[in-house]
C-alpha positions in Angstrom: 49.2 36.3 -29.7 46.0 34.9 -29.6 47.2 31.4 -28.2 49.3 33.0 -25.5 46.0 35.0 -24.5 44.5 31.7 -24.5 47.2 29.8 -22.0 47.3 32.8 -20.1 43.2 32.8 -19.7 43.7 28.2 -19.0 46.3 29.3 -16.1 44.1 31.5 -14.3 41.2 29.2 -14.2 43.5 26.9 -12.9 45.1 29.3 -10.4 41.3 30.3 -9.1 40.6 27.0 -9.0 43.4 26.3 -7.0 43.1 29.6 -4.9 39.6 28.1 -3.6 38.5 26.7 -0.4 37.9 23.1 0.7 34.7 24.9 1.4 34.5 27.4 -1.1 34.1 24.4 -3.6 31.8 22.8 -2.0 29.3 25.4 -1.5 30.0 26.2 -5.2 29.3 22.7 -6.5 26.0 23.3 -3.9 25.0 26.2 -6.8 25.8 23.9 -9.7 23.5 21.2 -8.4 20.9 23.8 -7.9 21.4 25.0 -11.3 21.2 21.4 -12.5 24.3 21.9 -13.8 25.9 18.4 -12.9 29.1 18.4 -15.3 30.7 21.2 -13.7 29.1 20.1 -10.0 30.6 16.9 -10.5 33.9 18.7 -11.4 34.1 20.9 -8.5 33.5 18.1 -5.7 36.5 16.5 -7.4 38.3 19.4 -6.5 37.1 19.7 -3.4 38.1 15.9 -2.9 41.6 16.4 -3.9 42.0 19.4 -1.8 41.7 18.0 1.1 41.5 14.2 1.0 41.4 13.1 4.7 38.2 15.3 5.5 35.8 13.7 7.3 33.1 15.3 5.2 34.3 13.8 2.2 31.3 10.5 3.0 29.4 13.0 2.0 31.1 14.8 -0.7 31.6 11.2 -2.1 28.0 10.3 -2.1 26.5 13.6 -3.9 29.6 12.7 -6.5 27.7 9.4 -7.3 23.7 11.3 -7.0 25.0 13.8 -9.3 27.3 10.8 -11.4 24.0 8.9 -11.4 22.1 12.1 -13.1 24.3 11.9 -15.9 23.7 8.5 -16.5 27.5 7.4 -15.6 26.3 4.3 -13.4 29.3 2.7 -13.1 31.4 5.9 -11.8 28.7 7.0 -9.1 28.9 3.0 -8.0 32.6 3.6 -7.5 31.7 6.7 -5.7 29.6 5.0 -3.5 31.5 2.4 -2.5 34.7 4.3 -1.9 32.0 6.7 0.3 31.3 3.0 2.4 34.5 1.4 2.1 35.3 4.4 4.7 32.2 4.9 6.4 30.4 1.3 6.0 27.4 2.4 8.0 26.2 5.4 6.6 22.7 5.1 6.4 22.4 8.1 3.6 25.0 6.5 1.4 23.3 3.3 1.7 20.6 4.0 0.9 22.0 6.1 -2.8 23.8 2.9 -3.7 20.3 0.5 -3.2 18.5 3.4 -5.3 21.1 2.7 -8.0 21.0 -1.3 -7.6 17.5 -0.6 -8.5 17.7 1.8 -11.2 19.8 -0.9 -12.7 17.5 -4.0 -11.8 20.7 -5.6 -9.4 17.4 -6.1 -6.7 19.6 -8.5 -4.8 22.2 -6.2 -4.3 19.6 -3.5 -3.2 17.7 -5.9 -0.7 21.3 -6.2 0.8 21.1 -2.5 1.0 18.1 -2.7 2.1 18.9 -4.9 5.0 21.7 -3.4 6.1 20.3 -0.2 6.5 17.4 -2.1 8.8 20.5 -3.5 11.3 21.6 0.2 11.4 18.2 1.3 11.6 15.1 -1.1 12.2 12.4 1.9 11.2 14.0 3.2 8.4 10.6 3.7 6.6 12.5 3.8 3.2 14.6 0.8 3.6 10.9 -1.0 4.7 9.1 0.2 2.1 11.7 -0.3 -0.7 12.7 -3.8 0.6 8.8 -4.7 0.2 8.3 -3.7 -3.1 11.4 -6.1 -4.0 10.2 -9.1 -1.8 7.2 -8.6 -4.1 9.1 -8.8 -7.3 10.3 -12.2 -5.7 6.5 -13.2 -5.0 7.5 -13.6 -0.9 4.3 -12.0 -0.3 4.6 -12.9 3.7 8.1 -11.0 3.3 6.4 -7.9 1.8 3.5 -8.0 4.4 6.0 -7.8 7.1 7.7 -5.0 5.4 4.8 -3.1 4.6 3.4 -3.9 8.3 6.4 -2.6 10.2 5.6 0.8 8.2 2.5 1.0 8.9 3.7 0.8 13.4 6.2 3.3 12.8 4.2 5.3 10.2 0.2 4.7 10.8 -1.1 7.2 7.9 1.5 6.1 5.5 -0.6 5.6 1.8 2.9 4.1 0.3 2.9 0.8 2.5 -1.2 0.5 3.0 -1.7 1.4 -1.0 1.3 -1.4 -1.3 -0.6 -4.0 1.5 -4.1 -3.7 -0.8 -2.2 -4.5 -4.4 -0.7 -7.1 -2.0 -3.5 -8.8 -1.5 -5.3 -8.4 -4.8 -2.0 -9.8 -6.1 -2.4 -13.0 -4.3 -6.3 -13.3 -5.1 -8.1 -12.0 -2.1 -10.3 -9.7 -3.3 -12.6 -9.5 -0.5 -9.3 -8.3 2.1 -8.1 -5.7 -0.9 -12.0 -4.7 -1.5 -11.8 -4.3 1.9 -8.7 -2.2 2.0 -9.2 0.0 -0.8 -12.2 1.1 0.6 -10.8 2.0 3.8 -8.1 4.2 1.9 -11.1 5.6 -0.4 -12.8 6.7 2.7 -9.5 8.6 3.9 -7.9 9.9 0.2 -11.5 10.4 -1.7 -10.0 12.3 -4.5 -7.2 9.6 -5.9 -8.9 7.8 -8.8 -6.6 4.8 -8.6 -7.9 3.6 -5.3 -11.1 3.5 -7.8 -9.9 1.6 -10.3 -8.5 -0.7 -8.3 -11.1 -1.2 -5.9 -13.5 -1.7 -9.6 -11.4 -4.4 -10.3 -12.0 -6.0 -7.2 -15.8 -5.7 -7.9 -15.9 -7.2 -11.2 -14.1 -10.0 -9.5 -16.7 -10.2 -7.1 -19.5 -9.9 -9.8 -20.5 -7.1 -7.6 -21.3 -5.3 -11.4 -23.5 -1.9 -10.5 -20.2 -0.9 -7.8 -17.7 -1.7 -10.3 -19.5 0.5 -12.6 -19.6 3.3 -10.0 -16.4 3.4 -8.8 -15.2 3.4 -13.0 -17.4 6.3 -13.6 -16.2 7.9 -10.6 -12.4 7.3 -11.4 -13.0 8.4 -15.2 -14.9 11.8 -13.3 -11.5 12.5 -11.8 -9.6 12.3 -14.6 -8.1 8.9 -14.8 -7.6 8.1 -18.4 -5.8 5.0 -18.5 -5.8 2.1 -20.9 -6.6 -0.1 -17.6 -9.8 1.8 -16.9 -11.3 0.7 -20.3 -10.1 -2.7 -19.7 -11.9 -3.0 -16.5 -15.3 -1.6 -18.2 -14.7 -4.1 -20.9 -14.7 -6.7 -18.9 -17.5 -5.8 -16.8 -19.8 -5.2 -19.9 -18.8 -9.1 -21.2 -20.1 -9.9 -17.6 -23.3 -8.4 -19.2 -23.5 -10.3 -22.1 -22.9 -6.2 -23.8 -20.1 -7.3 -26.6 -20.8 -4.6 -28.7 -19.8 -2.2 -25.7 -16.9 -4.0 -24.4 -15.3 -4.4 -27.9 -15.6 -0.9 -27.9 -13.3 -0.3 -24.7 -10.8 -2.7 -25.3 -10.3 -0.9 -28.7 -9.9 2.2 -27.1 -7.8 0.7 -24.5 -5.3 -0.6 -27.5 -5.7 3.3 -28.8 -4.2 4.5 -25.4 -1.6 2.1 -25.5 -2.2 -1.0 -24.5 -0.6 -4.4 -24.9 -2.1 -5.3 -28.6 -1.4 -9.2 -27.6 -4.0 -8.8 -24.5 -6.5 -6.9 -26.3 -6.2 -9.4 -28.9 -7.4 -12.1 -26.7 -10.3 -10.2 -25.2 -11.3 -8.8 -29.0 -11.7 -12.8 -29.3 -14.2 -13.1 -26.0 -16.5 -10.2 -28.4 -17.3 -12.3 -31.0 
């Protein structure tokens, strides 16, 4: 008795299931998503898929499979999902840009910057693609790349922080100090309250021996909350610029307590003796 109740209960799930809507799924699998409920989401765009396979809405259908694939850690199924999604439609720009999110989740930064640049033939002020394709010519040290990158946000996008935060790490990355000084103060003067533009433009200080602004913009960074290993670092190495070991073993110590690398605050512990 109980098993037939059981078969009898399996049928009509599968009967509603099969009652439903090309639509009618979709807009349900809409209120798993939103429910973060991605096993049954993913299952219900399946449906949906094999309801009605020639739908031109299934690019999209397709590329919230492998976004909601991707949640669930299933890498290689939402990369399936994306490519059948472009083997149809090879310039969508949206599904493009999914499968270079995933290339980069999964360190393929090649594949991505071919993403990347595809979108960018499509679509020359895709700020995403831009932005995203600098960050990777950066990995690669093409700092010129990653200017131009960062740059072209910057014309379509003046106030973007993303690409001019990313153009002042750029040039402190490559040594100038005086440009990122430069740069960071420009973005302290317009985004007062973000403590990293502090820290960074500390560092740029204590590489300038310019000791008393480093120490300002620390204090100021630690005033709005930044608590980071780096910031102790920084003060560490702006109190061996003043011959004050005691107090710079002190922050690097506390910088290993907040986590650290033990191997670099080794090698300054050794600059304290």
């Amino acid at each position: 008795m109980n098993r037939y109740f059981l078969f009898v209960i399996a049928l009509f799930i599968s009967f509603s299931s099969f009652s439903q809507t090309y639509e009618e799924l979709v807009s349900k699998s809409l209120d798993y998503i939103e429910a973060n409920e991605y096993a049954a989401a993913e299952a219900t765009l399946k449906e949906a898929l094999r309801k009605e396979p020639a739908n031109q809405g299934n690019i999209l259908l397709l590329s919230n499979l492998g976004t909601i694939q991707r949640k669930q850690g299933k890498v290689q199924e939402a990369l399936i999902s994306y490519n059948s999604a472009l083997s149809k439609y090879p310039k969508a720009v949206f599904a493009l840009q999914n499968r270079a999110a995933l290339f980069c989740e999964i360190d393929s930064l090649q594949a991505a910057k071919r993403d990347y640049t595809l979108i960018l033939a499509i679509d020359e002020d895709n700020i995403d693609a831009l932005y995203s394709r600098g960050l990777i010519h950066m990995t690669e040290k093409n700092w010129l790349a990653a200017e131009d990158d960062f740059e072209h946000v910057l014309k379509v996008a003046p106030n973007n922080i993303q690409a001019q935060s990313s153009l002042a790490f750029l040039l402190k990355t490559k040594g100038d100090w005086s440009g990122a000084e430069e740069k960071y103060t420009d973005l302290i003067y317009k985004y007062k309250s973000q403590p990293v533009f502090y820290i960074n433009r500390a560092e740029c200080y204590i590489q300038l021996k310019k000791l008393s602004r480093a120490k300002d913009d620390l204090n100021k960074a630690k005033e709005l909350g930044y608590d980071d290993p780096l910031l102790y670092i920084l003060r560490g190495q702006l109190y061996l610029q003043q011959f004050d070991k005691l107090s710079a073993k002190q922050d690097f110590q506390k910088a290993q307590e907040l986590g650290a690398d033990a191997t670099l605050i080794k090698e300054y512990l050794l600059k304290c003796k």
